[in-house]
C-alpha positions as CSV (number, residue, x, y, z in Angstrom):
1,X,-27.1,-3.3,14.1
2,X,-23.8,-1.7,14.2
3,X,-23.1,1.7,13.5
4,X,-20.1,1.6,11.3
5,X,-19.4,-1.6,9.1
6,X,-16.0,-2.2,7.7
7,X,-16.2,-3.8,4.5
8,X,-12.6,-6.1,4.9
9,X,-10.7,-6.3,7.4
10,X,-7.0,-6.2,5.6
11,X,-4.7,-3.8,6.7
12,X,-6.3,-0.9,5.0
13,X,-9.7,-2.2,7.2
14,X,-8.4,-3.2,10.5
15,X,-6.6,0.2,10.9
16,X,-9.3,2.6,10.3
17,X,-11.3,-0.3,13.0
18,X,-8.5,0.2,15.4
19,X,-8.2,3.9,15.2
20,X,-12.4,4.5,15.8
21,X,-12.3,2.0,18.6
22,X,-9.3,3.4,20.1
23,X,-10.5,7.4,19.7
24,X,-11.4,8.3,23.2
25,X,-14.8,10.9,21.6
26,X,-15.9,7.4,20.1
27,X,-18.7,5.1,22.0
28,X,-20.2,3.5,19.0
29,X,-20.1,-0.3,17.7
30,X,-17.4,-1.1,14.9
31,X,-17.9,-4.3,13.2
32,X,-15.3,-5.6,10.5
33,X,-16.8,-8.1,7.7
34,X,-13.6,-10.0,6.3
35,X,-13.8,-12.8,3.5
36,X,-10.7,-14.4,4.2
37,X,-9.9,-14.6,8.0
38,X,-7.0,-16.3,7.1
39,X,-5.5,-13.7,5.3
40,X,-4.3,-16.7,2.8
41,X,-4.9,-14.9,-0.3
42,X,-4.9,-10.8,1.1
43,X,-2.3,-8.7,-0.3
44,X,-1.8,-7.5,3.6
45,X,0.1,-11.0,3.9
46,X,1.5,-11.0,0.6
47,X,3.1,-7.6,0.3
48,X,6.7,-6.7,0.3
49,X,6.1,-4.5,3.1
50,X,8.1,-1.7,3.2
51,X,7.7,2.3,3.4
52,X,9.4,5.3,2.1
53,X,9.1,8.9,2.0
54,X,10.2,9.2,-1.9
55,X,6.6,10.3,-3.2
56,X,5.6,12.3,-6.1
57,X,3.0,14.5,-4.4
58,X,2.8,16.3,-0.7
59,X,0.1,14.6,0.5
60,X,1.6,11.2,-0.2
61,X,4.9,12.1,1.6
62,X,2.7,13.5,5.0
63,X,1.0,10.0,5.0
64,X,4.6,8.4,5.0
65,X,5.6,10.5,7.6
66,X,3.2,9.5,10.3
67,X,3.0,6.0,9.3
68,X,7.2,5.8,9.7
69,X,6.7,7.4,13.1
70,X,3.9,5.0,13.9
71,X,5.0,1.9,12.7
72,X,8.4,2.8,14.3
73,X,6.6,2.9,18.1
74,X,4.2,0.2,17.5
75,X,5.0,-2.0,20.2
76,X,3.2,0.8,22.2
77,X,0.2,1.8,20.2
78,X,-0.9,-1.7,19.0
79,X,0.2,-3.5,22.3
80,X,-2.8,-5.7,23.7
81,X,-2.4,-6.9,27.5
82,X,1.3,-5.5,27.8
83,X,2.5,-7.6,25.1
84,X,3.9,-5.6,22.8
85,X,3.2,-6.0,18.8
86,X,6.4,-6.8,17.2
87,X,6.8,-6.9,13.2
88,X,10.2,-6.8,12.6
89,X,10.4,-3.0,11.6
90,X,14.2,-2.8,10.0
91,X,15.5,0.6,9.1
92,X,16.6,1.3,5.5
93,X,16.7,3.0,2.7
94,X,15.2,3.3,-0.6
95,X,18.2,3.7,-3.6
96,X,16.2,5.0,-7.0
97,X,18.9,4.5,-10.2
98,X,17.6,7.5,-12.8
99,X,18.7,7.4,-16.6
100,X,18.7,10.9,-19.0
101,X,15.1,10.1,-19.6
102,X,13.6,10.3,-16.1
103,X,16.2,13.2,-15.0
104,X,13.8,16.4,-15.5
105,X,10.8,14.5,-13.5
106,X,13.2,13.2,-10.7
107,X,14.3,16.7,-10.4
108,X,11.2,18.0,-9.7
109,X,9.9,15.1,-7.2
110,X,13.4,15.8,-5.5
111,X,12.7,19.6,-4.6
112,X,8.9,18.5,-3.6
113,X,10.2,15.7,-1.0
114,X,13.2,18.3,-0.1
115,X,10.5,21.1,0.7
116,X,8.2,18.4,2.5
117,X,11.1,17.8,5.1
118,X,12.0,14.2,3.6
119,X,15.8,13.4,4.0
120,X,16.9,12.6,0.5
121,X,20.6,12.8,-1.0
122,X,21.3,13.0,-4.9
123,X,24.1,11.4,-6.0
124,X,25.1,13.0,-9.6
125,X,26.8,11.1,-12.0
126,X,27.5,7.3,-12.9
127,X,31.4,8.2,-11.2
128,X,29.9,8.7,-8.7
129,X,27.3,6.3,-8.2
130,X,30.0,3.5,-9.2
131,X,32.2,4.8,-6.0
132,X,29.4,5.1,-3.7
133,X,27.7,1.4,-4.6
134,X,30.9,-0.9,-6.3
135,X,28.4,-3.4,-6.9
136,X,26.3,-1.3,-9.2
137,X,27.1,-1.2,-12.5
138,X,26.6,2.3,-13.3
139,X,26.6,2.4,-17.4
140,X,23.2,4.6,-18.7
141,X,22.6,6.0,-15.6
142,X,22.9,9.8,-15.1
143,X,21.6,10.3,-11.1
144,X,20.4,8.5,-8.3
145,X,18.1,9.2,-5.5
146,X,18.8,7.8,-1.4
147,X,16.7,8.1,1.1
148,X,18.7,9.3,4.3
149,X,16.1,8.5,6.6
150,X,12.2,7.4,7.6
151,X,12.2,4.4,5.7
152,X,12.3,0.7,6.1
153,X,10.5,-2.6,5.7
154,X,8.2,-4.7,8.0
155,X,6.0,-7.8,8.6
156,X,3.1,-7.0,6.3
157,X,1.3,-10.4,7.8
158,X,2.1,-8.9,11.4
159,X,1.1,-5.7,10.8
160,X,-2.5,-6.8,10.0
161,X,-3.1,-9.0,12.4
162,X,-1.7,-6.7,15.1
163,X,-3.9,-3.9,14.0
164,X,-6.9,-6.5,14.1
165,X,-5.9,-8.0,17.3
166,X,-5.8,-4.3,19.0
167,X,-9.0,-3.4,17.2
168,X,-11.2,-6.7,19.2
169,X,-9.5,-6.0,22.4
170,X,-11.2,-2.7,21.9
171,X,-14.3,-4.1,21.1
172,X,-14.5,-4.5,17.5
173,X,-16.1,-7.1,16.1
174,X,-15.1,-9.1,13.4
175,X,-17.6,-11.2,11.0
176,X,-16.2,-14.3,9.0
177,X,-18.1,-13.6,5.7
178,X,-18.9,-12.3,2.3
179,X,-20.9,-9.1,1.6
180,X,-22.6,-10.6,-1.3
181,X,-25.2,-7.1,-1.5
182,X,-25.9,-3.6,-0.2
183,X,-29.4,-2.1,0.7
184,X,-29.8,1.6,0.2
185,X,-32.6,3.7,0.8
186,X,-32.1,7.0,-1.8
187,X,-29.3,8.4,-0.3
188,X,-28.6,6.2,2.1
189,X,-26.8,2.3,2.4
190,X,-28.7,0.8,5.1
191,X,-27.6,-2.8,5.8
192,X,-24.8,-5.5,4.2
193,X,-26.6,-8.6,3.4
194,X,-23.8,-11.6,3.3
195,X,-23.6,-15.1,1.7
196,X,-24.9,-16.7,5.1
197,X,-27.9,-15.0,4.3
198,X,-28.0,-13.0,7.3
199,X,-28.2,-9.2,7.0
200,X,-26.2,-6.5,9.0
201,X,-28.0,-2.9,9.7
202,X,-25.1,-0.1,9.5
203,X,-25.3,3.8,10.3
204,X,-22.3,4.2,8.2
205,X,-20.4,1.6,5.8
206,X,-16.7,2.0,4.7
207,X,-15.6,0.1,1.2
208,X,-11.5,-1.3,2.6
209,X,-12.3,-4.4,0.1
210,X,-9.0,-4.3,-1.8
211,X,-9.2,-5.2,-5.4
212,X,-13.0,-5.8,-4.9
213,X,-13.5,-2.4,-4.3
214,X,-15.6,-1.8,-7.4
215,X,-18.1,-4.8,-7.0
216,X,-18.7,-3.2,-3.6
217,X,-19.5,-0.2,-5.0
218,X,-21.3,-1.5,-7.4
219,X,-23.5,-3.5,-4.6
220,X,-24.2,0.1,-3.2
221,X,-25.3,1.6,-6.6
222,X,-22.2,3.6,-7.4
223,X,-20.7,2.8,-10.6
224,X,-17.4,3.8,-12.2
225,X,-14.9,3.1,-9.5
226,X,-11.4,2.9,-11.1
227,X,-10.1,0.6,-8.7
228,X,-9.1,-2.7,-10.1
229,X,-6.8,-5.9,-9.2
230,X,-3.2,-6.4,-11.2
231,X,-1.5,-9.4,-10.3
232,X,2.1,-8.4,-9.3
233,X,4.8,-11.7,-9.0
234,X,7.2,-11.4,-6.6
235,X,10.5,-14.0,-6.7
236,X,12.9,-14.8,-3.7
237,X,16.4,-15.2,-5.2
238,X,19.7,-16.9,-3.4
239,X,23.0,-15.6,-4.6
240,X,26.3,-16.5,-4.7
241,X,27.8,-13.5,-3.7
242,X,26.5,-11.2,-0.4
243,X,23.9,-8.9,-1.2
244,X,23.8,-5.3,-0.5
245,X,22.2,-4.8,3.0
246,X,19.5,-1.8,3.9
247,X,18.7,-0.9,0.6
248,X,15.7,-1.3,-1.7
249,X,17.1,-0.9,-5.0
250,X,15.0,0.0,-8.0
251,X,16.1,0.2,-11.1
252,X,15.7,2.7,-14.3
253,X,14.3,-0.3,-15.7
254,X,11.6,-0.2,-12.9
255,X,12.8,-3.6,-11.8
256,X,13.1,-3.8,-7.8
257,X,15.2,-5.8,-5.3
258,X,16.3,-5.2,-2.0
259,X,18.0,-7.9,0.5
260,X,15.8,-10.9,2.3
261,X,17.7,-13.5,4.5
262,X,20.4,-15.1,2.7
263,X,18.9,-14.3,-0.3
264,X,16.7,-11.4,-2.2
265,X,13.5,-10.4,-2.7
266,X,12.7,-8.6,-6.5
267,X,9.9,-8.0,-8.9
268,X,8.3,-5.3,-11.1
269,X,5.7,-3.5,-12.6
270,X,4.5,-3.6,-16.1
271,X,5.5,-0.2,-17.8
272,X,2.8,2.2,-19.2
273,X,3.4,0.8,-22.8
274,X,3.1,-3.0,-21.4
275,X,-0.4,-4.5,-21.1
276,X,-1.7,-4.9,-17.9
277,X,-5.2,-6.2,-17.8
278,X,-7.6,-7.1,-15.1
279,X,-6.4,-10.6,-12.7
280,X,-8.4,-12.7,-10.1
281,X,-5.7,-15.4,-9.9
282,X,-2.6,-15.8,-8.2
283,X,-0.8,-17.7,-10.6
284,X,3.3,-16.8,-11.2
285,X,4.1,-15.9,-14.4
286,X,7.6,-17.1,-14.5
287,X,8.1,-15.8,-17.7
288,X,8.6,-12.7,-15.9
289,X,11.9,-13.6,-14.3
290,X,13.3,-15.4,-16.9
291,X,12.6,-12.9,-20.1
292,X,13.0,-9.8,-17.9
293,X,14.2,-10.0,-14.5
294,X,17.3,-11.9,-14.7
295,X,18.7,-9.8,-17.6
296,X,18.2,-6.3,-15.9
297,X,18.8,-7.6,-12.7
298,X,22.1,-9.3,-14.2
299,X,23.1,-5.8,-16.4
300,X,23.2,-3.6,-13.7
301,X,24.4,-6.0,-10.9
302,X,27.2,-7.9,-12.5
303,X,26.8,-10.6,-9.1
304,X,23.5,-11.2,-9.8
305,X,24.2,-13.2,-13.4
306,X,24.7,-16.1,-10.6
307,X,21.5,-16.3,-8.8
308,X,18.7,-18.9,-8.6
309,X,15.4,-18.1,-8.2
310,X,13.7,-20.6,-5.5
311,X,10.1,-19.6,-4.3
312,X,7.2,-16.5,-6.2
313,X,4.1,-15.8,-4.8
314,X,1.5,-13.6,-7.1
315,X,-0.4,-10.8,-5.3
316,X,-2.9,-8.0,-6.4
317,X,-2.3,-4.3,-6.7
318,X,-5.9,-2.5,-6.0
319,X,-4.7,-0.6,-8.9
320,X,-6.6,3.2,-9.4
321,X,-6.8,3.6,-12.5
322,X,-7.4,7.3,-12.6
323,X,-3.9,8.5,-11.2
324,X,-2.7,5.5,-9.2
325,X,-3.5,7.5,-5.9
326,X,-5.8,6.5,-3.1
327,X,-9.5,7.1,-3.1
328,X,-10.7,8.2,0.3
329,X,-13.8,9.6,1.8
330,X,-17.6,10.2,1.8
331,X,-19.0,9.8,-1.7
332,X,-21.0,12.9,-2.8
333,X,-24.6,11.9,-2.9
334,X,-24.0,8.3,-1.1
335,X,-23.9,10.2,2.3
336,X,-22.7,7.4,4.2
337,X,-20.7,5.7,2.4
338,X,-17.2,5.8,2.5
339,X,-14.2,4.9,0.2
340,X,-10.5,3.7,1.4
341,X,-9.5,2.0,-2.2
342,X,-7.2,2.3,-4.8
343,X,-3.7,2.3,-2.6
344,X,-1.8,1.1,-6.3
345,X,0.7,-0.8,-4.0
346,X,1.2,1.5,-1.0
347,X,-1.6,0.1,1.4
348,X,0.8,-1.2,3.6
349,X,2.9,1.9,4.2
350,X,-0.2,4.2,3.9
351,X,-2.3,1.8,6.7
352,X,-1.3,4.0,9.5
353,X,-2.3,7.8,8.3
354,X,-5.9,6.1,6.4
355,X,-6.7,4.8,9.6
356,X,-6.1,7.6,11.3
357,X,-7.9,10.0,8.5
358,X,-10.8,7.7,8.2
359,X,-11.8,7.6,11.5
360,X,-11.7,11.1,11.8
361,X,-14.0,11.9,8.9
362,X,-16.0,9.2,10.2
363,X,-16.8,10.5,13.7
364,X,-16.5,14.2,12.5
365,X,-16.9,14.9,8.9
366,X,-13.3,16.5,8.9
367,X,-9.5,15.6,8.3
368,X,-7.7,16.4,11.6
369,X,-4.0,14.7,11.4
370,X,-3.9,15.0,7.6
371,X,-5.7,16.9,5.4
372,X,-6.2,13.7,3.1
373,X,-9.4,15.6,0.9
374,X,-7.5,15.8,-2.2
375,X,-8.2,11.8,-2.5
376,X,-11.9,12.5,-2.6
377,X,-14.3,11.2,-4.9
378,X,-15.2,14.3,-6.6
379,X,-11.7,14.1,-8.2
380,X,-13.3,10.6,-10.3
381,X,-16.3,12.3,-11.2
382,X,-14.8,15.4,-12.8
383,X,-11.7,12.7,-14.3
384,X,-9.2,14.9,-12.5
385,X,-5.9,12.8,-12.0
386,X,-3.8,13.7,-8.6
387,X,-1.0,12.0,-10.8
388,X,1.3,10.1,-8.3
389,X,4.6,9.1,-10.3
390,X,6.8,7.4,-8.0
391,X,5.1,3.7,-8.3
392,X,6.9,0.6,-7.5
């Protein structure tokens, strides 16, 4: 028996473990039931890792604000025996290139981060984009977006395990296994039952299972989650020539890149004309680099027409469906069980305020830090989008 069961232990799981076992009001029993220990296959070890405060809506740019400040003094919180977690935290900034089409809407996300107390500088013009960034070719863009501060990319991989290895030192327990069903008495889950064929009695049972967040669900008797996995490829790149340092680059195309080593990291995501269907594998679609890619990377950074692309990995977006926002909370008539799905790409950045935020509804039915209810449930039942635009 334990009385809260964490349904994978990513980085969206092991955080909301670490932040129940380390809440001081908190005596009970966390126990964390992970598929892949290894992490292998997990978008927490695959992810290009990074965090900004460039959101869309309010709620989006709190959660980036305490997970900057977090992830910025982890050594302290996550440290386990005086040794300090480390995952390569490097300050930068996040540099959004804007054409006449996406003016108005940029506009408008601007004077929302502005009035949220983000640090963001518009740069008007291609003049004067051109002067500030000579490497940028600057032809069909009208504006451009920089983040001035409270952003920066990370050790996805690290970050996980160091939540997960602060979480057991507090007396979580972790499970190797699959939950392959979910009992439920009327309005009430009772007890995972996993492929060993053992069974685990839970008080209360959170869903962190990534892009299997709907078959979990569904093992619970709640149908309709819009959570599903889209493979996203990402390609490391050497160049020729340096490549700009501290910034995360994304393009009007809605291609990305931003400096890794001696080389680059870049990649995409499909636009909302482009198909984009359901994906279990892992595969690298290198069509993706060659047909697309290159070209846009090479048209607005005249260097990069001499690159080589050496290593891909594939990965998953949990992808909501509804409004690509997070989906957090009790569900309505499930009473205890809990949703932390849907992150649409931003699990990583968004680990440290859903841990936090989860615990608390957990142990007192209320928001404390954040008020994170406007990523309830209720929003999927009555179809009402929180539409988040800014998605990488």
């Amino acid at each position: 028996m334990t009385d809260i069961a964490i349904i994978g232990g990513g980085v969206i799981g092991s955080a909301i473990a670490y932040f129940l076992a380390a809440d001081p009001g908190f005596d009970g029993s966390v126990t964390v039931v992970e598929r892949d220990s290894s992490y292998e296959f997990s978008t927490s070890a695959r992810s290009v890792a990074s965090i900004r405060q460039q959101f869309s809506t309010r709620e989006n740019i709190a959660i980036s604000r305490f997970g900057y400040d977090f992830l910025k003094n982890i050594g302290t919180h996550l440290a386990v025996d005086g040794d300090a977690a480390d995952i390569q935290f490097r300050d930068g900034a996040y540099l959004f290139l804007i054409d006449g089409t996406q003016r108005a809407a940029y506009d408008r996300v601007l004077d929302l981060q502005l009035s949220c107390g983000a640090e963001v500088e518009q740069i008007e013009g291609p003049k004067a984009i051109g002067e500030r960034f000579p490497w940028v070719n600057p032809e069909g863009l009208e504006t451009a977006h920089l983040g001035l501060s409270g952003e920066g990319w990370f050790d996805g991989y690290g970050l996980t395990r160091a939540f997960r290895k602060k979480a057991v030192s507090l007396g979580v327990r972790y499970i190797d296994g699959e939950v392959i069903g979910i009992e439920r008495e009327g309005a009430r889950v009772t007890a995972l039952k996993l492929a060993d064929g053992s069974r685990l009695p839970a008080g209360q049972i959170v869903n962190a299972a990534g892009g299997r967040a709907r078959l979990v669900a569904e093992m619970a008797g709640i149908d309709g989650l819009p959570v599903s996995p889209r493979k996203r490829c990402v390609f490391f790149c050497e160049c020729r020539d340096p490549v700009p340092q501290g910034l995360l680059v994304i393009d009007n195309s809605g291609t990305y890149f931003r400096a890794e080593g001696n080389g680059f990291l870049t990649g995409r995501s499909p636009g909302p004309e482009e198909n984009d269907p359901e994906n279990w594998d892992y595969d690298v679609d290198y069509s993706q680099f060659e047909d697309y890619l290159w070209p846009t990377l090479a048209n607005r950074v005249p260097a990069f027409e001499a690159i080589r692309q050496t290593s891909a990995w594939g990965c998953h977006y949990a992808m909501c469906l509804l409004d690509a926002n997070a989906i957090l909370g009790p569900h309505p008539e499930v009473e205890n069980f809990f949703f932390a799905n849907g992150f649409s790409g931003h699990g990583m950045q968004q680990s440290p305020a859903i841990g936090r935020g989860l615990a608390e509804i957990l142990t007192t039915g209320l928001y404390r830090t954040i008020d994170l209810s406007v990523f309830g449930y209720d929003r999927v039942l009555t179809g009402t989008p929180l539409e988040e635009t800014e998605v990488i």
